[in-house]
N, C-alpha and C positions, 0 to 999 in steps of 0.2 A: 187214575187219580181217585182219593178215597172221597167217599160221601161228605166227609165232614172238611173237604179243604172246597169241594164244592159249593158246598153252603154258604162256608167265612172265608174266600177267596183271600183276605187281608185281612184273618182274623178277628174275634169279636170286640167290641168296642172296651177302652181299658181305660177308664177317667185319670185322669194323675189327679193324688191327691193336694196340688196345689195346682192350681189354675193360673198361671202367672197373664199378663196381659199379653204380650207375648204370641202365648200357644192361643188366646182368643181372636188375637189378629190373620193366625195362619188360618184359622176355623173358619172366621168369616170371609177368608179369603177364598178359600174351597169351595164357601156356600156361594159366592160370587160369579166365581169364572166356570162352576158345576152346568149350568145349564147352558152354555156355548160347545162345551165338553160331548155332553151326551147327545145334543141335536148332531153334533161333527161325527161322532160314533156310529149314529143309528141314519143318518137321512138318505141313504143311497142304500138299505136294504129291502127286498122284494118282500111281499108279503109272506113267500112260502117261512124266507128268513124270520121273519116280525113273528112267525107265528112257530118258533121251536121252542122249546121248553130250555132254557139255559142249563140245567143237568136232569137226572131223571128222576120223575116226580115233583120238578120244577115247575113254576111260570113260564110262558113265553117272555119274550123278549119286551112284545105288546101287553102283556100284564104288568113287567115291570117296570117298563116307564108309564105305565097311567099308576100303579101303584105307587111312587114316587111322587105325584102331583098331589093323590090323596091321601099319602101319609105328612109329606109337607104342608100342603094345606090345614092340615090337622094340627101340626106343630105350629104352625101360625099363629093359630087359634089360643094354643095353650100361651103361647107367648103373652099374648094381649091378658085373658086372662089373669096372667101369674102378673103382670105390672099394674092390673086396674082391680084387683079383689087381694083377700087378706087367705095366705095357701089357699089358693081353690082346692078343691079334687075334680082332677080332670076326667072325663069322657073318652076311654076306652074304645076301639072299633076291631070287630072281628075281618081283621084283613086278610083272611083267608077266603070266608064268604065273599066281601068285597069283589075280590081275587075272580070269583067266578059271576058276575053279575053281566050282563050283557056287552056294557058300555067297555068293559074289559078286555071281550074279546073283540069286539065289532070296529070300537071306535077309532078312526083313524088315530095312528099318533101325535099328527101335527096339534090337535087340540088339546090333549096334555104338553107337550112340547114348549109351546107359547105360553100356555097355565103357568107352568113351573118357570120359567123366565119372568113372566110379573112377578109370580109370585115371590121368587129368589130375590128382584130386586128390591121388592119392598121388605123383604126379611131384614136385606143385608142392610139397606137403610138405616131400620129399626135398630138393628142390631149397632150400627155405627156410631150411633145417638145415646147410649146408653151409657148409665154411670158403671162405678165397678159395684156400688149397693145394689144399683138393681139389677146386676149378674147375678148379686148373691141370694135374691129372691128368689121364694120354691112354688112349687107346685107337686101334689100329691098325685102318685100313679094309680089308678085303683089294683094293678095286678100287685098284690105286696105291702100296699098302702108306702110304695117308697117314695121318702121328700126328692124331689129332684130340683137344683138348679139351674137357673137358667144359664148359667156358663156352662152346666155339664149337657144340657139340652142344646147347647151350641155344638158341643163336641158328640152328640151322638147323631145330629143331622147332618156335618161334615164327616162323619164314621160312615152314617148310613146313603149317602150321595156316592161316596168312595165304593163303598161298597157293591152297591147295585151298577153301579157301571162296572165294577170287576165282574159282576157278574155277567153281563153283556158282553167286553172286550173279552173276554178268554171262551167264551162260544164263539165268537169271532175268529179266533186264534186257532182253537180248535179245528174247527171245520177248514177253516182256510181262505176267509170271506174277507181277512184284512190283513 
């Protein structure tokens, strides 16, 4: 398999330029039932498992779900944010360093596991309660300075949940573990 199907297991994330209500509900639907998903995926693998790199020069498997909890968390964040400030510009994080920090490798995964289930539920909450104006509210990336929506922010944390589980289930597949 090549590098780059490795990477974007489901390919990279492709905004439709109309956001219809709709494709918002599938979104928040994914961000929903994402974290019953990935604890069923991952909770019966050994640490040798927890601790392979899902392709080469990847994460472990233990990286990316504690990476998942801190980039969601993160998206949290901007959330609040983009609905209580006039465009913020958001706060950036080097998730690569991240990536390599202790808590990364060490920490069990049950405590990002449960993180990312509060945290999912009160996304999706949030997210449930929301008009369609304040979807169309932005917030600024610093990489680019690109405006981002929060409907398109919906659809890149259901892109990026999608994702990182493909990246787990096809090492899975792989190897022969599921």
């Amino acid at each position: 398999m090549d590098i780059e199907k490795l990477k974007y297991p489901i390919g990279k994330f492709d905004c439709p330029s109309n956001i219809t209500h709709e494709k918002l509900e599938a979104w928040i639907s994914i961000l929903e039932h994402f974290p019953n998903r990935l604890s069923n995926l991952v909770r019966t693998l050994s640490e040798v498992q927890l601790n392979t790199p899902y392709r080469p020069e990847g994460w472990t498997v233990k990286q990316v779900i504690h990476h998942v909890y801190d980039s969601h968390h993160n998206s949290y964040s901007r959330f609040k944010w983009t609905l209580t400030e006039d465009t913020p510009l958001i706060k950036a994080y080097n998730e690569k360093k991240w990536a390599e920090l202790y808590d990364y490798k060490a920490a069990p995964i049950e405590m990002s596991l449960l993180a990312i289930s509060a945290l999912h539920a009160k996304l999706v909450f949030l997210l449930k309660g929301l008009t369609y104006v304040e979807f169309q509210k932005e917030f600024i990336h610093p990489d680019g300075n690109r405006h981002i929506s929060l409907a398109e922010a919906t659809g890149i944390y259901a892109w990026h949940s999608n994702h990182h589980y493909a990246h787990i289930e096809n090492l899975l597949l792989s190897k022969g573990w599921k």
